[in-house]
N, C-alpha and C positions, 0 to 999 in steps of 0.2 A: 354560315357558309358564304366564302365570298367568291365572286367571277367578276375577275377585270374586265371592263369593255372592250379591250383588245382580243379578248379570248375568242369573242363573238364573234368579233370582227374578220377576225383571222380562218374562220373556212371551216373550222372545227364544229361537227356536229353535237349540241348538247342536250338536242332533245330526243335521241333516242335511246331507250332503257336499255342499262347496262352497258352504254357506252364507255369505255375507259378514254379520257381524255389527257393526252397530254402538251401542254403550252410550254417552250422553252424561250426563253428572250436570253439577253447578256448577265442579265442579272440576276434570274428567278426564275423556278420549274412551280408550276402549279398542275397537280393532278386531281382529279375528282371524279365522284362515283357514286351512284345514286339513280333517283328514280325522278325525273323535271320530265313538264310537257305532254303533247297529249298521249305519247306512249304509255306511260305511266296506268292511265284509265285503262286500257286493252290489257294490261298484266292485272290490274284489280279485278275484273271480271273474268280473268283467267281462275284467279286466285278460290272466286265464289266459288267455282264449281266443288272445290274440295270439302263444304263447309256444309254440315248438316245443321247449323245454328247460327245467329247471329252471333255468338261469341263461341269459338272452335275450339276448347283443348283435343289437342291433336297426340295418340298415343303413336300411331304407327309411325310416322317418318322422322329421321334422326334431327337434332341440331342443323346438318351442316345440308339440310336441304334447307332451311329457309333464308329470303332474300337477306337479310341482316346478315345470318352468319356469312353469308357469300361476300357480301360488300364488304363486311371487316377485311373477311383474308386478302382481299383484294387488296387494301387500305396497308395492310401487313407488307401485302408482297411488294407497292410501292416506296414504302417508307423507308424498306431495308434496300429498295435502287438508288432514290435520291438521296438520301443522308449521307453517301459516298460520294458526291458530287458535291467540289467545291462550292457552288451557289447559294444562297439563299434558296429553301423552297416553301412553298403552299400544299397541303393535301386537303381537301374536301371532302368529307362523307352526307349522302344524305340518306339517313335511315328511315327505312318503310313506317316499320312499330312506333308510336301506338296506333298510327295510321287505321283506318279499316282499309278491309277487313281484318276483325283480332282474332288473328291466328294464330296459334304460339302451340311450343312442345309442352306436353301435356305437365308434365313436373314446375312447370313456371306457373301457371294456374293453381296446381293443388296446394302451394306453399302457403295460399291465402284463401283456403277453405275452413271455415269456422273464425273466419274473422271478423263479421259482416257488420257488427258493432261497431267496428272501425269507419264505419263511411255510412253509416244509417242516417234519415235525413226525415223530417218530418212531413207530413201530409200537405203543410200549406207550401214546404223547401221543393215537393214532387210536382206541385201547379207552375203554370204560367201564372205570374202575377197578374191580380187585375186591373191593376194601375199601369200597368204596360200599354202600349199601344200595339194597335195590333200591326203596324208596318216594321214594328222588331223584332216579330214571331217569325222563327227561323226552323220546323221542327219537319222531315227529321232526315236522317243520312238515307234512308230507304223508308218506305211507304208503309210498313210493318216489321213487329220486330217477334223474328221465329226463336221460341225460347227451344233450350237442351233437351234433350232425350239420350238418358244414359250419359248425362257429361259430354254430350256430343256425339257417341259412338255409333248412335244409327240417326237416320232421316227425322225430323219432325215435322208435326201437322199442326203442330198449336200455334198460331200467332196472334199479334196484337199490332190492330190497325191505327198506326199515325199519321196525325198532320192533319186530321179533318176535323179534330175537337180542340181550339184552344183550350177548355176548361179538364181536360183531360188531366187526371192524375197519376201519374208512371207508378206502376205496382213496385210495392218493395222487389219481390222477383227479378222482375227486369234490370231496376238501381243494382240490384247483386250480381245477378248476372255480367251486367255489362264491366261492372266493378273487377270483378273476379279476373274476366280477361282483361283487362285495362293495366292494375296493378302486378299481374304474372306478364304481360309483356313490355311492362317498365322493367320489369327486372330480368327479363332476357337481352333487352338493350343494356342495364346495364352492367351484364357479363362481355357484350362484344365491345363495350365501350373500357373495360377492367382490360380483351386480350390488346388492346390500341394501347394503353399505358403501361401493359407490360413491355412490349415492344421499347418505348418510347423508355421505361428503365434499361432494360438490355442496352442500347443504344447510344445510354447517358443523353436524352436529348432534353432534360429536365434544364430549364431555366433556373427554376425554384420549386423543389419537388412540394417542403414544407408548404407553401403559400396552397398551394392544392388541396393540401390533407387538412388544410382545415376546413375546407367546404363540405369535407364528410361531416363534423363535427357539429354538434347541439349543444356539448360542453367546454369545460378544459381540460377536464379528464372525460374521455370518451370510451366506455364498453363497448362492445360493436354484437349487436346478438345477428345482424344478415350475412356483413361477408366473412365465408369463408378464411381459414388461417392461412391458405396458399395464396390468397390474395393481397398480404402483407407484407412489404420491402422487404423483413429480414427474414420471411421465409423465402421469396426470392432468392435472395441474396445469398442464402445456405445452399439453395438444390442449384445454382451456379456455381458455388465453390466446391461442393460437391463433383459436378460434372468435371469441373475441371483438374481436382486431385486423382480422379480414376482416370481421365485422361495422361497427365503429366507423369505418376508414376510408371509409367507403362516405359516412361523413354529412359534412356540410358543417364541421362546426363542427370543434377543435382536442380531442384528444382524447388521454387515460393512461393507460396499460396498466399495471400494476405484477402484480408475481409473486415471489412469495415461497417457495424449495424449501427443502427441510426435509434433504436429504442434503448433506453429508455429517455433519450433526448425528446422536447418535445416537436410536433404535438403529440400528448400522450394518448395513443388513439391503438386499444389493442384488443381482441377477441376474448369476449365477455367471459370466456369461463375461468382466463386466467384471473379476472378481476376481482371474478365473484370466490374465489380460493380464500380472497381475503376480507368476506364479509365478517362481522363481527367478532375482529383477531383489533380493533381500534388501542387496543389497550397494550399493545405491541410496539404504539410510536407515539405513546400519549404524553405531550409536554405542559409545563406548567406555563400560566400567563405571562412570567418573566421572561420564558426560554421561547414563545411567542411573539415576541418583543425586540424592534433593535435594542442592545445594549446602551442605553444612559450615557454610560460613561465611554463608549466609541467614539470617535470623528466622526464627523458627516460626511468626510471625503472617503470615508471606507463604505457609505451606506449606497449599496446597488439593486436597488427594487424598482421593478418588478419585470418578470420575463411579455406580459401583456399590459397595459391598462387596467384591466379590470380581470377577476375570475369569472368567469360562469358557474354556476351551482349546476348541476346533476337535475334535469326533471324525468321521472320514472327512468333512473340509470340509464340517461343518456339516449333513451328511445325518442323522445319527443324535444323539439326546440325549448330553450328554458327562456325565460325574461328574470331569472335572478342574481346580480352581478353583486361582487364586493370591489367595489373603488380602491383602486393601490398605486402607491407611487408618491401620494403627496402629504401624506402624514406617517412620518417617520416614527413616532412613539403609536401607530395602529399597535393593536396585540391583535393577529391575526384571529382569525373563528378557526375553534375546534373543527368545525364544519368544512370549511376548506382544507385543514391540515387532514382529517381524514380522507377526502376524496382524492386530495393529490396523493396519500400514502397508498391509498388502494389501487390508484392506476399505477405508480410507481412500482409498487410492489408485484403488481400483475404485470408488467413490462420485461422486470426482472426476470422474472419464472418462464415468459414466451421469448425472453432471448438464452437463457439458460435450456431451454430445451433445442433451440436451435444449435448452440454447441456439443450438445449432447450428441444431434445428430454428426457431427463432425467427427466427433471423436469417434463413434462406433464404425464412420469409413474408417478411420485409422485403424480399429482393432481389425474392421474385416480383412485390411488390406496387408494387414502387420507390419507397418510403419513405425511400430515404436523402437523400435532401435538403431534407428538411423533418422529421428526426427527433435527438431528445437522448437518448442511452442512457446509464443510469447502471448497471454493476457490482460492487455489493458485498457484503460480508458481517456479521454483525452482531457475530462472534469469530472466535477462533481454537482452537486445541486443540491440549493437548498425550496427545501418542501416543508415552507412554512416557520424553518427554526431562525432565531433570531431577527421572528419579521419579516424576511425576503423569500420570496419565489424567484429565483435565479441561480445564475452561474458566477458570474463577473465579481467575485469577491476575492479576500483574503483570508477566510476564514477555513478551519479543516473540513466543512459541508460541499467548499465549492474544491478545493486544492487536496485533498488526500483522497485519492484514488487506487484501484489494486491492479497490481502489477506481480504476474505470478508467471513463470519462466522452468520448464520443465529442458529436462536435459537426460537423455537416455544415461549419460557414465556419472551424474551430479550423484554424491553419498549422501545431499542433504536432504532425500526427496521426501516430502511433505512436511518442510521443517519452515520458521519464519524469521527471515532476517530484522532485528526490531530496530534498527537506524533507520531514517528517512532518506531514502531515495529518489531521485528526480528522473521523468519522463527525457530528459537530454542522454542519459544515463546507456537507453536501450538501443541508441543506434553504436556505440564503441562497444558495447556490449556483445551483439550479434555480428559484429565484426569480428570481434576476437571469438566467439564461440563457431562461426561457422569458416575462421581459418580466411579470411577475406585480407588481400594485400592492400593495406592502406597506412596511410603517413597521418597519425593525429594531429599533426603542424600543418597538414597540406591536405584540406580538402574543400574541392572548389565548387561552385557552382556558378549559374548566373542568374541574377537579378534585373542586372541592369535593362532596360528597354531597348540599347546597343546590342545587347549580345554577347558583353564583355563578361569573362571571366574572374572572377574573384577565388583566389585562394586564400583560405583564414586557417587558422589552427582550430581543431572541433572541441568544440566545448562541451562537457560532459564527460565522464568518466565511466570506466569498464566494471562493471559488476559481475567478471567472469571467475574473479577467484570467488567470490561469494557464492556461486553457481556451481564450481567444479573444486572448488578448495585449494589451497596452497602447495599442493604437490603438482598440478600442472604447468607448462608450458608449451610453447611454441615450436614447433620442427617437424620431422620428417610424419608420414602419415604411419600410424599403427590403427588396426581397424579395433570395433569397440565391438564387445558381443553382451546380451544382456535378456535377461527374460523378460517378455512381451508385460505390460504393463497390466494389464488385466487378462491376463490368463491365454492359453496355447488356442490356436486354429480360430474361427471364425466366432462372430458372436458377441456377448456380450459376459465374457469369466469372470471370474472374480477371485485372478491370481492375488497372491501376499502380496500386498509391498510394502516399503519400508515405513514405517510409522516413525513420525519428529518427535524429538524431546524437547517439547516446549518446558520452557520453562515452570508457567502457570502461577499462580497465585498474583497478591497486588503486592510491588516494591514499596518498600517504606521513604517514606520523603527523608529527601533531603534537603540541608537548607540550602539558599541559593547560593551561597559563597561557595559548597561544595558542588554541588551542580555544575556550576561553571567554571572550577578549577582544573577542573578534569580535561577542557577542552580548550583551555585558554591560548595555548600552544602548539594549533594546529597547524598543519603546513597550508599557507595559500596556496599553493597550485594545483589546479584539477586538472590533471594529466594520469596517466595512464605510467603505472611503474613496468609492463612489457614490452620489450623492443619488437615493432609492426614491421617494418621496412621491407624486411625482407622475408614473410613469411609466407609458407606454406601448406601447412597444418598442422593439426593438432593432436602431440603423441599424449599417450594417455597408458604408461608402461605395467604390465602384466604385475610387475613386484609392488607397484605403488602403491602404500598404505593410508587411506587418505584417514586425520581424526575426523571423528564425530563432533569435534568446535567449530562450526561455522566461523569462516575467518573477518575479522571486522576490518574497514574500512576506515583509511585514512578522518575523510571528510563524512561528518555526523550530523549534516544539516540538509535542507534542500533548501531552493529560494524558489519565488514565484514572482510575477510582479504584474501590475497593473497599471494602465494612463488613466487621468483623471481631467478633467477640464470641466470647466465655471466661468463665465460671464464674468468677468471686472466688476463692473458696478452692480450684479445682485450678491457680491460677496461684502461688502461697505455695509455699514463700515464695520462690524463684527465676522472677521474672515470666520470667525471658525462658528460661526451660530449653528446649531439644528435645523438647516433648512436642504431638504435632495435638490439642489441646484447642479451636483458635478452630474455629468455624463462621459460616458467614453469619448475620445480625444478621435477626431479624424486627421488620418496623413494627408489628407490633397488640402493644399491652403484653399483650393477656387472652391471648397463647397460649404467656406467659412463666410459670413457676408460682411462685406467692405464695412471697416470701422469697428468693424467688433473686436474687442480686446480681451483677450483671456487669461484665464490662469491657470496654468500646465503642471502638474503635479504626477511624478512615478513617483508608485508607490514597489520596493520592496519589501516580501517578510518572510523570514529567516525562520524557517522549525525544524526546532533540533527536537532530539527524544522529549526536556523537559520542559519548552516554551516554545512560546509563538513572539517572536519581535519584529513587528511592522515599524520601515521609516518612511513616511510621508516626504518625498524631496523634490525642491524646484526643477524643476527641467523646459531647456531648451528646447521647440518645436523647430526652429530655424536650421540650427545645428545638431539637433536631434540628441544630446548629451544631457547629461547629468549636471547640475553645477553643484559640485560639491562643495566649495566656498562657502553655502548659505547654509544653516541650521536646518533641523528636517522642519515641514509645516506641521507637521502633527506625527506623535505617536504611540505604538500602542504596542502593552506586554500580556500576554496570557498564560497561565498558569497548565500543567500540564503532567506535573509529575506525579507519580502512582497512577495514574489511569488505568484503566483498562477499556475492553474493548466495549462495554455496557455504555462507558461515559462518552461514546461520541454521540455527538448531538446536543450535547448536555453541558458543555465547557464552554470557555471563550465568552463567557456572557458580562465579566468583568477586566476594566480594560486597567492594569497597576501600574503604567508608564509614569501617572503624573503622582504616584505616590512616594515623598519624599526618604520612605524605608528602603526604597527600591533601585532609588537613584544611581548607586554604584552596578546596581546589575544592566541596569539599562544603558549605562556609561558601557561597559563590558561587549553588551551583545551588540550594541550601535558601531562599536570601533571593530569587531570581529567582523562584520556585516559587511562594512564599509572598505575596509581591507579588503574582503575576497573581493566585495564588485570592481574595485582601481588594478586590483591584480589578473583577470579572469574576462571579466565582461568587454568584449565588443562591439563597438556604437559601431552601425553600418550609416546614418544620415550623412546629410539631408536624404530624406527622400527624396526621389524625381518631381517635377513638377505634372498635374494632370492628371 
């Protein structure tokens, strides 16, 4: 808690309890709220009177009698005044608890009955030491201490007289008792201190929400067996989007929910029973030492490990602080531990299931609300991560762990429904996408924003392509509005039914390889332009005509690759004289030059790679930070081909572990995918640099 000296200064009473104080200057609102000074003592002895024991659990009076909870709402009702105030502000709280007297509602106490092994302390731990002096015998807060009777619910007569025996030994009794309320009124502060950060999400006044949640954390997968599931971001984040779709549909007009969860990103910090689902299923994500492994034969400028420094291992799942780390980052051929790739799959997998049920609950508002026929859901993600396979705990790759993610797009009139489009798609893809699906007038040549620190306007042509005839099939187009009518997705009236609907014909089984001349023949003569074959300009909406027979072929798409791409940057001279040795020297490339330091010389490297159905082809190429461009003039610095055809869905995680670029068999294919590649980026790609400076 901090109080400027001007605060003092300034006429404002701070030492009477329950004073609300507020300081405005030109710059800054500080409020605070709390208990300082000698008022304070007068409310403590007020407090006594309530208390049939030195430690209270208290049945009869609710939460929002005691001072804590009053001081949060306080702390509430201020936070949601000034945060609408352009100023910089300060709030203050200063909380009673654990303070004595421990008073707390009774349910905060009984959470830690039978626990008392937890904080048991031995006979010579309960003495004053005898090597102490006795000028730092401090004992005790009151002159005796009155144990419970009934958990506090009537008077008691039994005490125990302190402060006049140094050699005295505190009865286990007491150690527990006092225990008991100590640890239940830690954990009623830290519910008022969960309703201040709920506020404080509401509010977005999160600097770095991440950097927080890890002070919960003991490990780097973290169970959580105390707080409750409402007490986590994306349930949050649900019973907001929640309020707000019962709100919106109510109004007449066309309206967008968007929701953005933050699990299974890390830190991976999630309510212990999703975790524990996936106790002893290890054999579910078990890889071999090789597939644990960076790839041998990879670059080194493709190698991006690791999400932290170190792991932490799990000490009794995450209950207790661990001290057991595995070092990462600086030995590129580690094969990670079994031990780790289980514990990141078990919170991973538990992350999964508590964000999967949060959508659950979305969609059940949809059925209650019967929005399925007049609604476009889009599901995606923004990465992917890898959890221990090829060596890395991260994002920042090129590989299908970090870059193929699901992307699933429901449409009340689509004939494909539950079916899978098997080309690669790209996240650029969904915003011309939901433009043409929800009838939006826009110009793919002309869509602007600003960037600049000016203010200035920028119009570019959108990059990315419409995946709406994929979604509604080749028989629609654009024009006047015909409305769409359709049976409710999961069955009539409220609830949870479990109407038919349409089942996909997947295909199923594994394609037989083909060799790579045919592979690539097929796509050799693709059109460069990612544009959009619908005229926008002038649209309206979207007729969708009573007679229209749509086939059951999901219709394919021009362009059968997606790209991704990555910066890379290295120090000059730890690359010498072997550029390409095995050593993790690249890191991510910062845009501001001022946070590069004077004299340092680098090496700049995009990286794009190209995955089509049958491969993976990454180019390593010089680039310009000055200019911000590509120099296509210069050979790529490194590359790499991965193999991909007949897959199925069993083998991800499992591929990619062999890099064939420098295999002289191969050479025309890589000639092949390199000029395909390289073409769409000269034809497609817009360089926005330099960046601004600062």
């Amino acid at each position: 808690m901090i109080f400027p000296t001007r605060l003092r200064r300034s006429g404002y009473n701070t030492a009477g309890y329950g004073k609300v104080v507020h300081w405005d200057s030109d710059d800054t609102n500080v409020w605070s709220y709390g208990h300082w000074d000698g008022a304070w003592y007068t409310y403590q002895h007020e407090e006594l009177k309530y208390m049939n024991a030195s430690t209270q659990p208290d049945k009869t009076r609710p939460e929002e009698w005691f001072r804590d909870h009053q001081f949060t709402s306080k702390m509430i009702d201020a936070l949601r005044v000034l945060h609408k105030k352009p100023e910089y502000f300060m709030a203050a709280i200063g909380f009673k608890l654990p303070h004595l007297a421990v008073h707390v509602p009774h349910k905060y106490y009984a959470m830690y009955k039978g626990r008392e092994s937890a904080w048991a302390l031995s006979k010579k731990e309960l003495k004053y030491p005898q090597t102490a002096p006795a000028v730092a015998y401090r004992c005790c807060a009151l002159p005796s201490f009155t144990y419970m009777n009934q958990e506090g619910q009537q008077r008691s007569h039994r005490d125990l007289p302190l402060g006049s025996n140094m050699d005295l030994i505190i009865p286990d009794q007491v150690r527990d008792e006092l225990m008991l309320g100590y640890c239940g009124a830690i954990s009623f502060l830290d519910v008022q201190l969960g309703r201040i950060l709920d506020v404080v999400d509401e509010l977005n006044l999160w600097n770095n929400h991440q950097s927080k949640e890890y002070k919960y954390m003991n490990a780097s997968t973290q169970p959580d067996k105390t707080r409750p599931e409402e007490w986590f971001r994306d349930h949050r984040f649900t019973d907001y989007t929640l309020k707000a779709i019962r709100k919106l549909h109510k109004k007449p007009q066309y309206f967008m929910a968007a929701i953005g969860f933050k699990l299974p990103h890390l830190a991976v910090h999630v309510p212990h029973k999703y975790y524990a689902m996936y106790k002893g299923r290890e054999s579910a994500w078990r890889l071999t030492p090789q597939e644990r492994q960076y790839p041998p034969s990879s670059p080194a400028v493709a190698y991006r490990c690791c999400a932290l420094p170190e792991f932490t291992y799990m000490n009794q799942e995450g209950s207790l602080r661990s001290s057991s780390h595995q070092a990462l980052g600086s030995d590129m051929d580690l094969v990670l531990p079994d031990k780790m790739r289980d514990e990141l799959m078990q919170g991973y997998c538990g992350a999964i299931t508590f964000l999967d049920k949060q959508i659950g609950k979305l969609l059940d508002v949809v059925d209650e609300l019967n929005l399925w026929n007049n609604l476009t859901i889009v599901l995606t993600s923004d990465h992917g991560i890898h959890n221990g396979e090829k060596g890395m705990w991260e994002k920042w790759t090129m590989f299908d762990e970090s870059t193929r993610v699901p992307l699933m797009i429901h449409h009340p009139a689509s004939p494909f429904q539950g079916q899978h489009y098997t080309k690669p798609v790209e996240l650029l893809d969904i915003y011309p996408t939901v433009n043409e699906l929800l009838n939006a007038p826009y110009d793919p040549m002309q869509v602007c924003h600003s960037s600049d620190p000016k203010g200035i306007w920028k119009c570019l042509p959108l990059q990315g392509k419409s995946l709406a005839r994929v979604v509604l099939g080749d028989g629609f187009h654009m024009g006047q509005t015909n409305s769409i009518v359709r049976g409710s997705r999961r069955g009539k009236g409220k609830g949870k039914g479990k109407g038919k609907g349409r089942k996909g014909k997947g295909r199923g089984g594994k394609r037989g390889k083909m060799s790579l001349e045919q592979s690539l023949e097929a796509t050799r003569h693709l059109s460069a332009l990612n544009t959009t074959d619908v005229g926008v300009s002038n649209i309206s909406s979207l007729i969708l005509p009573s007679h229209t027979s749509f086939s059951e072929q999901m219709p394919t798409l021009d362009m059968d690759f997606a790209i991704t791409q990555s910066w890379r940057c290295a120090p000059m001279d730890r690359l010498t004289p072997d550029w390409h040795a095995r050593k993790p020297v690249w890191r991510d490339c910062s845009r501001d030059d001022n946070l590069i330091p004077k004299g340092l010389k680098e090496v700049c490297i995009m990286g794009y790679s190209m995955r089509t159905p049958d491969f993976r082809y990454t180019a390593w190429l010089y680039f310009n930070r000055t200019s911000m461009t590509t120099n296509w003039d210069q050979p790529p610095f490194e590359e790499e081909l991965y193999d991909h055809r007949g897959e199925t869905l069993k083998d991800f995680t499992h591929l990619e572990l062999i890099n064939l670029a420098k295999k002289p068999s191969n050479m025309k294919v890589v000639m092949i995918l390199r000029d395909k590649l390289l073409k769409y980026l000269k034809a497609n790609v817009i360089f926005h640099g330099p960046y601004p400076k600062g």
